[in-house]
VEXRO-979997 format. One record per atom (N, C-alpha, C): atom name; x, z, y. Coordinates in steps of 0.001 Angstrom, whole numbers, padded with zeros to 6 digits. Example, Ala and Ser with C-alpha at 12.3 -4.5 7.8 and 13.67 -1.06 7.14 Angstrom:
// residues 2
N / 013190 / 007800 / -005690 .
CA / 012300 / 007800 / -004500 .
C / 013200 / 007800 / -003300 .
N / 012850 / 007080 / -002250 .
CA / 013670 / 007140 / -001060 .
C / 012900 / 007870 / 000030 .
// end
This chain:
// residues 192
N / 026638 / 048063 / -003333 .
CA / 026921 / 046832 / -002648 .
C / 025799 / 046593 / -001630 .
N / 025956 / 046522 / -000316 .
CA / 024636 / 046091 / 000483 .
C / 024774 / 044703 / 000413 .
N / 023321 / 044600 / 000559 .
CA / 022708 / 043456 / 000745 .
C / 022533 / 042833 / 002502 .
N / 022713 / 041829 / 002531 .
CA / 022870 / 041401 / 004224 .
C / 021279 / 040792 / 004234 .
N / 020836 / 041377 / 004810 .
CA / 018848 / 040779 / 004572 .
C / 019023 / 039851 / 005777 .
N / 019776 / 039725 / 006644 .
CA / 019850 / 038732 / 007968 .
C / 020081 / 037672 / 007126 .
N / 021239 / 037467 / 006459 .
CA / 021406 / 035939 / 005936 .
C / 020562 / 035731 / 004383 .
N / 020415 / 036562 / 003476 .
CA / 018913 / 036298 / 002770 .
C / 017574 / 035791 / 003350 .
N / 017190 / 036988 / 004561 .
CA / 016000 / 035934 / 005392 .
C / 016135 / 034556 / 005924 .
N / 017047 / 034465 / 006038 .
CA / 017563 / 033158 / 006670 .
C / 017178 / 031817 / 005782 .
N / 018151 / 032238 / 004271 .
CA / 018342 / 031193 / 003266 .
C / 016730 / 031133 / 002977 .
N / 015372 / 032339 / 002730 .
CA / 014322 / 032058 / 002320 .
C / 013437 / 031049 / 003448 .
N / 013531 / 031232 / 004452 .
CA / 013311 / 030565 / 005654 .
C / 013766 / 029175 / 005606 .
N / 014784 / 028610 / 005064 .
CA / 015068 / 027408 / 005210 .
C / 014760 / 027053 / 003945 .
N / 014382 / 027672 / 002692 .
CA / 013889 / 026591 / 001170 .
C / 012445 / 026986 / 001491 .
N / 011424 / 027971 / 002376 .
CA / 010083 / 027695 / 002666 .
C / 010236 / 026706 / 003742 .
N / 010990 / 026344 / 004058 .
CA / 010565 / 024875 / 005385 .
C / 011118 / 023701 / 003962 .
N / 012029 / 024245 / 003552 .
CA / 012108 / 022609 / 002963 .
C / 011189 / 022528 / 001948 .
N / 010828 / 023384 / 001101 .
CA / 009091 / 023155 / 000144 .
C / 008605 / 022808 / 001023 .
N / 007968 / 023003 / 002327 .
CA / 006641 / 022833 / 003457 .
C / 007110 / 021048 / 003421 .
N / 008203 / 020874 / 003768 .
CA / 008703 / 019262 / 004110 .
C / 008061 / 018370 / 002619 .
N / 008646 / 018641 / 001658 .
CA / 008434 / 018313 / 000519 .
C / 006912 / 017829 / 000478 .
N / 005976 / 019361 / 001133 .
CA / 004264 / 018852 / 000199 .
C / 003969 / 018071 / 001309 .
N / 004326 / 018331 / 002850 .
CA / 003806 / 017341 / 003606 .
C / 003625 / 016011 / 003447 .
N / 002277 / 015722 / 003909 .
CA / 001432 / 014359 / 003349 .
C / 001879 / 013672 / 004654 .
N / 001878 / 012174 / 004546 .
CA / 002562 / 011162 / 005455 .
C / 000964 / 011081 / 006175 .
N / 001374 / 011475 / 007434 .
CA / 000208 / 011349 / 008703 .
C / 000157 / 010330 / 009377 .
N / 001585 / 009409 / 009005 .
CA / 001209 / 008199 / 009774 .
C / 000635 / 006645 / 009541 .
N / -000026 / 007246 / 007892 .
CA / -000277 / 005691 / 007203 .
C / -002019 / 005764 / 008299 .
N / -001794 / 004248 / 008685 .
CA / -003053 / 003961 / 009530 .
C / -004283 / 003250 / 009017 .
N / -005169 / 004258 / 008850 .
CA / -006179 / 003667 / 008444 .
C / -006899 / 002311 / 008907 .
N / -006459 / 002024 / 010513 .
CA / -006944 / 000992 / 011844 .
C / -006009 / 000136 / 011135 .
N / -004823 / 000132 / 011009 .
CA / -003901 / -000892 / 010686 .
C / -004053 / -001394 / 009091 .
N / -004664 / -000930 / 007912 .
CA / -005431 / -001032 / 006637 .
C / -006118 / -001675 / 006429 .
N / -007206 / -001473 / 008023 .
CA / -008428 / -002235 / 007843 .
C / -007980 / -003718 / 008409 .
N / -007039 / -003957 / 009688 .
CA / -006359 / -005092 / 009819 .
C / -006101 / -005747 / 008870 .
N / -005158 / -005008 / 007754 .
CA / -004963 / -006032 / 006674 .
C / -006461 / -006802 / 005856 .
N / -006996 / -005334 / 005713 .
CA / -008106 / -005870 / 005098 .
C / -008982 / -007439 / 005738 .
N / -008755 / -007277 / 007043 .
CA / -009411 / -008875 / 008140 .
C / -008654 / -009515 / 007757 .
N / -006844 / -009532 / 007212 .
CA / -006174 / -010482 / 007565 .
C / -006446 / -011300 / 005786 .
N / -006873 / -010578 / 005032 .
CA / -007251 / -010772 / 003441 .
C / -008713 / -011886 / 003643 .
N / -009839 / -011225 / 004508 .
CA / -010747 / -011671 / 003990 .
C / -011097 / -013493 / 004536 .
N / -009925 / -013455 / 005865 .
CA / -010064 / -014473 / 006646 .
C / -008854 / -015702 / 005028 .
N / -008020 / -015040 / 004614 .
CA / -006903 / -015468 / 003636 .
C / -007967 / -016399 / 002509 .
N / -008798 / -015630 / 002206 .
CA / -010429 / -015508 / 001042 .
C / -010729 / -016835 / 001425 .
N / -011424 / -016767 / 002918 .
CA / -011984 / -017839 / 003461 .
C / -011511 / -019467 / 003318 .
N / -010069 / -019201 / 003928 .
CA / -008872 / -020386 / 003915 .
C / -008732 / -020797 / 002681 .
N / -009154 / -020443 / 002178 .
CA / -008043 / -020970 / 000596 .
C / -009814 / -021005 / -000358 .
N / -010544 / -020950 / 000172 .
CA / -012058 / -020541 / -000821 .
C / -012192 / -022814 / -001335 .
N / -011777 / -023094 / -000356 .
CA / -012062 / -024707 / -000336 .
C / -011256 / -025437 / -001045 .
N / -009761 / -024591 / -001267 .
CA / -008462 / -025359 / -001933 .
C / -008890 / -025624 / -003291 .
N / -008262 / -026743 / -003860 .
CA / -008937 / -026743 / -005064 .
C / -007159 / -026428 / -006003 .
N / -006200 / -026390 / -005363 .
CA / -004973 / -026070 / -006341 .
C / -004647 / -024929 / -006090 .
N / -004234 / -024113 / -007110 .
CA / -004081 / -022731 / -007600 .
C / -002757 / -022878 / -007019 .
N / -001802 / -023458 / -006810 .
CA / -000190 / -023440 / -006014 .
C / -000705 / -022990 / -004786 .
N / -001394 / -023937 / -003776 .
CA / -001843 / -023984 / -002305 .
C / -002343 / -022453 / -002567 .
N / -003486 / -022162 / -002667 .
CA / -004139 / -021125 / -002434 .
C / -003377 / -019741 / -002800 .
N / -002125 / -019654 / -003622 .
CA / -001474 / -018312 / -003867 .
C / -000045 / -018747 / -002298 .
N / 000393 / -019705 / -002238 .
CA / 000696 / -019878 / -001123 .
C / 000093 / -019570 / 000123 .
N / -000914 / -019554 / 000391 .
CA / -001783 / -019030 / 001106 .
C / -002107 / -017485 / 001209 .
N / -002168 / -016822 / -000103 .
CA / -002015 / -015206 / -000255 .
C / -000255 / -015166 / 000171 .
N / 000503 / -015638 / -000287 .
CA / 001814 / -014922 / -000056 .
C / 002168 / -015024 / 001781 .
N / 001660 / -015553 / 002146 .
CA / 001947 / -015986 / 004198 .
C / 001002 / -014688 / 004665 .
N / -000280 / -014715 / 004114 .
CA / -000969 / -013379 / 003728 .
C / -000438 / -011859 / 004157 .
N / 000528 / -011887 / 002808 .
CA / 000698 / -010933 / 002295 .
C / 002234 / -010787 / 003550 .
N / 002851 / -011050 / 003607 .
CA / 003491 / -010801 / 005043 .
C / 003347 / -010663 / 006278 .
N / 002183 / -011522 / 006854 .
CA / 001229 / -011387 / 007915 .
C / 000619 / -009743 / 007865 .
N / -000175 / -009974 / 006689 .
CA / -000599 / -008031 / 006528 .
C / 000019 / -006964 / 006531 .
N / 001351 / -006921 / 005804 .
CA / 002194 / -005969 / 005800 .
C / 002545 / -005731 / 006832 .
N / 003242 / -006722 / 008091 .
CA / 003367 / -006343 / 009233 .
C / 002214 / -005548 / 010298 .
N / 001278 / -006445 / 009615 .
CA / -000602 / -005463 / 010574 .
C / -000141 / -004254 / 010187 .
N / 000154 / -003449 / 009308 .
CA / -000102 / -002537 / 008553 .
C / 001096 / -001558 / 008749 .
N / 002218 / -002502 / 008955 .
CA / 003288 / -001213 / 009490 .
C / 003189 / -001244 / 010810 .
N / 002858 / -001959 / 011665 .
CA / 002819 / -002354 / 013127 .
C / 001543 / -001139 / 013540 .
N / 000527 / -000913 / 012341 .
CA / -000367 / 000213 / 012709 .
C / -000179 / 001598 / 012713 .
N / 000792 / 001712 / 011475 .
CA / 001373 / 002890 / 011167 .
C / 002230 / 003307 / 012341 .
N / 003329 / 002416 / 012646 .
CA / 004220 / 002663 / 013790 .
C / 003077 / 003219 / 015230 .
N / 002143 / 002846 / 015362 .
CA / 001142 / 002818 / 016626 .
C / 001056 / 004077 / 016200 .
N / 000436 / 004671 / 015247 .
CA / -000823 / 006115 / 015059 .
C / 000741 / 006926 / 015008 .
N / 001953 / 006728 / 014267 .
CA / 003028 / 007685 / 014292 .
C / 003080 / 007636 / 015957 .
N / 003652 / 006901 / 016525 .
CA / 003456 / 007256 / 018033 .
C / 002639 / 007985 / 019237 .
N / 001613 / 007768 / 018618 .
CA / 000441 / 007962 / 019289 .
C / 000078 / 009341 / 019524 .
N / 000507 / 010083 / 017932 .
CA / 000231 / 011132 / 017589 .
C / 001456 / 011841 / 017283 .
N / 002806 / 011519 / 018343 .
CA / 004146 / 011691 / 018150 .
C / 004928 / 012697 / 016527 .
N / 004722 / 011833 / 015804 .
CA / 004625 / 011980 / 013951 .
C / 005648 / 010967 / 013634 .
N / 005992 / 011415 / 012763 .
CA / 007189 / 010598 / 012060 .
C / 007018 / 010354 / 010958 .
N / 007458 / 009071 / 011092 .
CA / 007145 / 008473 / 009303 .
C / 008671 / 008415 / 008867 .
N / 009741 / 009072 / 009463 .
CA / 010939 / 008296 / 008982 .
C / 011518 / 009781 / 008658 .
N / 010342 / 010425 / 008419 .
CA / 011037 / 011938 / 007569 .
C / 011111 / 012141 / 006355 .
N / 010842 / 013107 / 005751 .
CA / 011317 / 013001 / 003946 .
C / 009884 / 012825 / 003384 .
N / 008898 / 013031 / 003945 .
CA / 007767 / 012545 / 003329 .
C / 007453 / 010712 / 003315 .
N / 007531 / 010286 / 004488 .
CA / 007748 / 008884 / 004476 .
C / 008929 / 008588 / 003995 .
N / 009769 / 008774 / 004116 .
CA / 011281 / 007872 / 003007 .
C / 010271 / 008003 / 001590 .
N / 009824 / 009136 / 000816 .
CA / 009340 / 009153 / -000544 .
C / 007964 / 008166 / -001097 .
N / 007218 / 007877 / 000324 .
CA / 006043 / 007164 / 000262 .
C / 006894 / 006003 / -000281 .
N / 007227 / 005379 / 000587 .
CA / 008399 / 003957 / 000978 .
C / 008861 / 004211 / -000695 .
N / 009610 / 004681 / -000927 .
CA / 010738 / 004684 / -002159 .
C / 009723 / 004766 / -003530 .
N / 008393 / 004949 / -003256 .
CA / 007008 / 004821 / -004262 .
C / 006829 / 003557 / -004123 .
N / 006370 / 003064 / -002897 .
CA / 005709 / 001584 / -002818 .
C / 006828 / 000513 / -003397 .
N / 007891 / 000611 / -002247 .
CA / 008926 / -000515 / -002314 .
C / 009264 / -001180 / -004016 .
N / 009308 / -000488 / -004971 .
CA / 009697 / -000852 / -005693 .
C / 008923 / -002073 / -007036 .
N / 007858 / -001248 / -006807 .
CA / 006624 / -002257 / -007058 .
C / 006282 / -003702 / -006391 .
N / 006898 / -003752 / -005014 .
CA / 006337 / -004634 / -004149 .
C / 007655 / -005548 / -004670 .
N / 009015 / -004889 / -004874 .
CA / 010100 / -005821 / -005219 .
C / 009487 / -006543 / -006666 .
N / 008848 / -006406 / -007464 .
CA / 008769 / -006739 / -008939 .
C / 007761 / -007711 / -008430 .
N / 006513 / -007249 / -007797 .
CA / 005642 / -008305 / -007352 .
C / 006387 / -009696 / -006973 .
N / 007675 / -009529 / -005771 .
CA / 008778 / -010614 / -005404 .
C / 009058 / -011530 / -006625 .
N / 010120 / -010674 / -007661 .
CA / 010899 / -011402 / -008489 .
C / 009878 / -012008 / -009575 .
N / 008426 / -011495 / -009702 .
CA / 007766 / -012210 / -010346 .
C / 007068 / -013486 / -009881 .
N / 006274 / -013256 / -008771 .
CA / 005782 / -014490 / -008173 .
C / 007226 / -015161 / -008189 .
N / 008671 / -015180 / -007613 .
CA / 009521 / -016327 / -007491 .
C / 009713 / -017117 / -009292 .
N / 009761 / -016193 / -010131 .
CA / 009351 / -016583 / -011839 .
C / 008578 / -017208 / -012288 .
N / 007509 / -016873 / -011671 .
CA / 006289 / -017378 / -011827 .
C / 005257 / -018252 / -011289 .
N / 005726 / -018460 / -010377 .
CA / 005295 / -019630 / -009508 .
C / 005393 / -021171 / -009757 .
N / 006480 / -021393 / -010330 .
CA / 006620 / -022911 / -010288 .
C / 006094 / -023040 / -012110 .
N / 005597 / -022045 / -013025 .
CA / 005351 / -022430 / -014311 .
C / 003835 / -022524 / -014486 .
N / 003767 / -023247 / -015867 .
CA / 002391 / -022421 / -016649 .
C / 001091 / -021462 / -016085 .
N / 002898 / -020622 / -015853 .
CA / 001980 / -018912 / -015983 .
C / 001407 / -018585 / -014636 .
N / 001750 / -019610 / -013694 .
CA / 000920 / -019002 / -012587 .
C / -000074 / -018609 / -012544 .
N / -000813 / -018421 / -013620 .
CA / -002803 / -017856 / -012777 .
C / -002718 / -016406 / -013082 .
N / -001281 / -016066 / -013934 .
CA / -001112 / -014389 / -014272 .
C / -000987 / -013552 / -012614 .
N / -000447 / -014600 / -011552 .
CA / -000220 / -013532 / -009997 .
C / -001288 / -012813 / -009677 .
N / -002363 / -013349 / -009530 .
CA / -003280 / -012295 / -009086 .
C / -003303 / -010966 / -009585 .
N / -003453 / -010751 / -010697 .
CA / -004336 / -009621 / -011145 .
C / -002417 / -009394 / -011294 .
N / -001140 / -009883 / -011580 .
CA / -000059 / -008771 / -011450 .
C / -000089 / -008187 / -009764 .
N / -000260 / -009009 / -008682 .
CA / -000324 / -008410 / -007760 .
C / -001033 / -007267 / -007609 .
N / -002301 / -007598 / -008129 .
CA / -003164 / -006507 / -007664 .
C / -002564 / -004895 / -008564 .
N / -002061 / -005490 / -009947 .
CA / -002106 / -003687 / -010447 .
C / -000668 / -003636 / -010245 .
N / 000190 / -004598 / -009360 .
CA / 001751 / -003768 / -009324 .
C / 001806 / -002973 / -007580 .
N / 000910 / -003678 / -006630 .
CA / 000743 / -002967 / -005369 .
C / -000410 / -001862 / -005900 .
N / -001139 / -001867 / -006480 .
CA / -001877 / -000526 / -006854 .
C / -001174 / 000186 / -007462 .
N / 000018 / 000087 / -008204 .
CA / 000522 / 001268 / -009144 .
C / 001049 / 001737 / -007677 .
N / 002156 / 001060 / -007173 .
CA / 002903 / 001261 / -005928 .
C / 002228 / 002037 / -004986 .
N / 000709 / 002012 / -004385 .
CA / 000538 / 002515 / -003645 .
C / -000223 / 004134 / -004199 .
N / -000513 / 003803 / -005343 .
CA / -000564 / 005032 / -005942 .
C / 000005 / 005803 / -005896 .
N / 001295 / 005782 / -006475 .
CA / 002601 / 006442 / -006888 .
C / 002682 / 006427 / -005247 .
N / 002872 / 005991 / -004181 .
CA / 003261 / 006782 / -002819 .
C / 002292 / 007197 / -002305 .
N / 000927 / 007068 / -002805 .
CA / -000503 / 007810 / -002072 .
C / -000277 / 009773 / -002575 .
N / 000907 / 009949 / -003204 .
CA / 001053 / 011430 / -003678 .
C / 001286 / 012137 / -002147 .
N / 002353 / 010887 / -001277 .
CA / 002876 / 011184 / -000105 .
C / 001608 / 011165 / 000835 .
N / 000224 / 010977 / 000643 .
CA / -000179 / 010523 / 001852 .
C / -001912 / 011081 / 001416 .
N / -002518 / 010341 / 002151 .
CA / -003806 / 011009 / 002129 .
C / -004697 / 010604 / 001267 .
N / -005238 / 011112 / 000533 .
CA / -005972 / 010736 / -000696 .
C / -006352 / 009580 / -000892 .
N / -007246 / 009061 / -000098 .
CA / -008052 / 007751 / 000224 .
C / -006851 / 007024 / -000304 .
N / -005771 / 007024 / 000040 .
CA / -004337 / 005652 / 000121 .
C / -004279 / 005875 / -001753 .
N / -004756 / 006983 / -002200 .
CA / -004212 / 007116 / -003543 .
C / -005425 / 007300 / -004198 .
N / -006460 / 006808 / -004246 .
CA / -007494 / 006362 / -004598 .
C / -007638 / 004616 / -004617 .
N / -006898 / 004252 / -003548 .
CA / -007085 / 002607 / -003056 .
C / -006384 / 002083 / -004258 .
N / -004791 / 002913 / -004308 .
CA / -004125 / 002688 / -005689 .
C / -004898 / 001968 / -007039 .
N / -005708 / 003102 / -006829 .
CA / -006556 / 003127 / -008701 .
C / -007161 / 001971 / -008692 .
N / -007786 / 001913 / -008213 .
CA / -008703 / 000808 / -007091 .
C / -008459 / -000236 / -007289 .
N / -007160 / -000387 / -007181 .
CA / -006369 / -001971 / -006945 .
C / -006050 / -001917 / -008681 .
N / -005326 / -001066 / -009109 .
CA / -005083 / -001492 / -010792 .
C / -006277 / -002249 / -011681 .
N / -007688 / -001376 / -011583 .
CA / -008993 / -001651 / -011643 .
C / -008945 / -003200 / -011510 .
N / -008923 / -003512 / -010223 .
CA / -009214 / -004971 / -009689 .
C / -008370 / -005838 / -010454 .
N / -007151 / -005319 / -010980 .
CA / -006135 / -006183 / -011564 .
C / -006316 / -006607 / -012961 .
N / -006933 / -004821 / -013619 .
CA / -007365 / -005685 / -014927 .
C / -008554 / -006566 / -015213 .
N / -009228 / -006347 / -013711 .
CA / -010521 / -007204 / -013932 .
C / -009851 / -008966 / -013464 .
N / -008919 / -008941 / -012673 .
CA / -008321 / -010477 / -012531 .
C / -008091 / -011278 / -013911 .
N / -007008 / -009870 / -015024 .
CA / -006962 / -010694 / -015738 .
C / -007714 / -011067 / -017026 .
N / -009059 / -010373 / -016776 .
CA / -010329 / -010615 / -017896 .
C / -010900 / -011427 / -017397 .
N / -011087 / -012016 / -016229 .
CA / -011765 / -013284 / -015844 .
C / -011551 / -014245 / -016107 .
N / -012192 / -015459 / -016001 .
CA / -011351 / -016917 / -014978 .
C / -010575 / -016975 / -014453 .
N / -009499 / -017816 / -014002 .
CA / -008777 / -018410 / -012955 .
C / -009704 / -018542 / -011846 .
N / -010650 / -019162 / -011857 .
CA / -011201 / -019611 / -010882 .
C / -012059 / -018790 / -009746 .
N / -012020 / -017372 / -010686 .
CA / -012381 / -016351 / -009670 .
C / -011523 / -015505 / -008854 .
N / -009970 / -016304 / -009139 .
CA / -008894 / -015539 / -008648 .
C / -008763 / -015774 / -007149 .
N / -009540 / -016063 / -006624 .
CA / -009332 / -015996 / -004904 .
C / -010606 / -015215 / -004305 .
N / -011410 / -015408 / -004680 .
CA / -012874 / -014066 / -004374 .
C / -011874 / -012279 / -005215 .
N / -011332 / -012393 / -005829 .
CA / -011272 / -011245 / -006358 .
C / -009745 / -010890 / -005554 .
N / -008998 / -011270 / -004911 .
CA / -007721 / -011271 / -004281 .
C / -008466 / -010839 / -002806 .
N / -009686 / -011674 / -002493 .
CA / -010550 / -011507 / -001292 .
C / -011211 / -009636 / -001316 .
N / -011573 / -009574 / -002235 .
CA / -012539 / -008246 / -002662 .
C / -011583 / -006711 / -002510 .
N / -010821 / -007883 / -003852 .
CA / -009284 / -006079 / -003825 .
C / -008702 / -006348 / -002076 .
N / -007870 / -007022 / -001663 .
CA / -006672 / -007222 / -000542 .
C / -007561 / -006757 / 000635 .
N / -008988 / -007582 / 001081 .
CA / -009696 / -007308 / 001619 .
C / -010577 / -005843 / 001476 .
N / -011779 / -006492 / 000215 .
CA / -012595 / -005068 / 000401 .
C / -012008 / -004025 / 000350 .
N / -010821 / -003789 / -000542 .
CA / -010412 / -002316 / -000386 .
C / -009193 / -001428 / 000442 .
N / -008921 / -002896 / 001314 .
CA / -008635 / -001975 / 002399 .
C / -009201 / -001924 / 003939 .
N / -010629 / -002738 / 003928 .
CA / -011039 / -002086 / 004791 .
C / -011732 / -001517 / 004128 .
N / -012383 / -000538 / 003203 .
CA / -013470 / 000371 / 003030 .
C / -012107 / 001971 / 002883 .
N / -011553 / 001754 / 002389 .
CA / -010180 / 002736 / 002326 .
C / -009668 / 003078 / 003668 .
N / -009142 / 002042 / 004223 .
CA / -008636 / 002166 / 005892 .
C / -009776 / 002840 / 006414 .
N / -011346 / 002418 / 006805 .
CA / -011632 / 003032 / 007332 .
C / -012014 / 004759 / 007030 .
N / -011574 / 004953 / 005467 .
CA / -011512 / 006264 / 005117 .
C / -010689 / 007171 / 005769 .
N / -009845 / 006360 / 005935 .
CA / -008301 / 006793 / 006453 .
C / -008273 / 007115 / 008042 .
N / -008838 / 006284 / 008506 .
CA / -009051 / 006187 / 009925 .
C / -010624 / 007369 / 010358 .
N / -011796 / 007304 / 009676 .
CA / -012280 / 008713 / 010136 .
C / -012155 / 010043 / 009331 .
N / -011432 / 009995 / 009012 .
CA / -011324 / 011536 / 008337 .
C / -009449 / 011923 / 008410 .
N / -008381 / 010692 / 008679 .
CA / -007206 / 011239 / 008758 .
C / -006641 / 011236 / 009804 .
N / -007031 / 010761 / 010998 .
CA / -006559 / 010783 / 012313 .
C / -006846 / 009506 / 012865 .
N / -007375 / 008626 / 012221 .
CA / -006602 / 007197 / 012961 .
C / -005991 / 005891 / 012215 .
// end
């Protein structure tokens, strides 16, 4: 029986590009746009350092936390451009499909949790459900992003061994310090 080595080379040629697709690391998470968030956290720190109600001041992280996300994809979109890279390939869909899901639980909990009791539990769930999240999609991306992960869980169990009352310096430290000391990891050693 011969073998047709034209269409064998072929088929090996297209499952070594699609493994290559697979390990490729997402080039367009922006370290510049990280550290944005990180300004848009520490200025968040500032605003809310004077509030004396725990409602106001997580209100204050959640306007935050949308304000940043946009810094942060608005940066990514820049450095993917910049450096004509795509985030909307199979390595970014898998980052995304890591983060997103975490960030939804963060949602349905703060809306749960907000008007009870249990509000002083948001912080430190924020911090270790966007750290698991960015963990679990830092596989897609450059180390630093999956280090920040750990980083943030860390910060979360330290939210909830504290005080309440240290829950806006420590929302300031994780949201802030660690993504500008991360971003700018990201930004001199991954492109940008």
């Amino acid at each position: 029986m011969p073998i047709d080595i034209q269409n064998q080379a072929e088929d090996n040629l297209r499952f070594i590009r699609s493994a290559m697709e697979r390990a490729e690391r997402v080039s367009a998470v922006s370290g510049a746009g990280a550290m944005a968030m990180g300004g848009i956290a520490v200025t968040a720190m500032a605003l809310s350092a004077g509030v004396e109600s725990l409602h106001t001041r997580l209100l204050i992280w959640i306007a935050t936390a949308f304000l940043a996300g946009g810094a942060g994809a608005a940066g990514s979109w820049i450095k993917a451009r910049r450096n004509n890279l795509s985030f909307s390939g199979d390595p970014g869909r898998r980052f995304l499909l890591c983060l997103i899901p975490a960030l939804l639980v963060g949602v349905v909990l703060t809306v749960s949790l907000l008007p009870t009791q249990q509000v002083g539990l948001l912080p430190g769930l924020w911090m270790m459900l966007y750290g698991a999240g960015v963990l679990a999609a830092g596989t897609y991306a450059a180390a630093p992003v999956m280090h920040m992960g750990g980083a943030f869980l860390v910060a979360g169990l330290f939210a909830h061994a504290l005080p309440e009352r240290w829950s806006n310096v420590l929302l300031g430290l994780a949201f802030g310090g660690l993504h500008l000391y991360f971003g700018y990891q990201v930004y001199r050693h991954h492109g940008g």
